[in-house]
C-alpha angles and dihedrals in degrees: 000000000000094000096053082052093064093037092251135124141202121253102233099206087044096046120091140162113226138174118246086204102071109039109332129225148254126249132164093344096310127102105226110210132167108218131170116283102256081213097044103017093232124116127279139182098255108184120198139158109299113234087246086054098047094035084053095050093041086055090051094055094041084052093059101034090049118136096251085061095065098110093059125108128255107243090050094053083049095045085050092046102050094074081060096038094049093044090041085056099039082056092063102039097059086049080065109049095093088060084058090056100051094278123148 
């Protein structure tokens, strides 16, 4: 098996197998979903930001642009900013990827 390979093993009261049809799940901050192929109308594994992922970066940005921070300048809000906006973006891109591949 792939996992004793790598010396890991599978938590046996965290490890379930669901179904991507119904309502999909949550992994590593994505919500993995099957819909329908826009193109060929079957269904296909579509990823995107979790809503833990997205509620977690949006706290983070609210944290530096609040209103107590208004004083401060400009390239230090954007310094502050650029960790969220990259993993923001590297959220979405991911999410993606499967458009790339010949996915819908």
């Amino acid at each position: 098996m792939f996992l004793g390979r790598l010396k890991l093993t599978l938590h046996p009261e965290k490890t379930h197998v669901v179904e991507m049809d119904g309502d999909g799940f949550d992994f590593l901050g994505f919500h993995f979903h099957k819909l329908p192929s826009r193109r060929t109308g079957r269904l296909v594994p579509y990823a995107w930001p979790s809503q833990k992922a997205m509620k977690a970066v949006r706290e983070r940005i609210r944290r530096q642009t609040e209103r107590t921070r208004l004083r401060v300048e400009l390239g230090e809000l954007v310094g502050a900013l650029e960790p969220d906006h990259s993993r923001l973006a590297g959220l979405f891109l991911a999410g993606e990827l499967h458009e790339e591949a010949g996915g819908p």
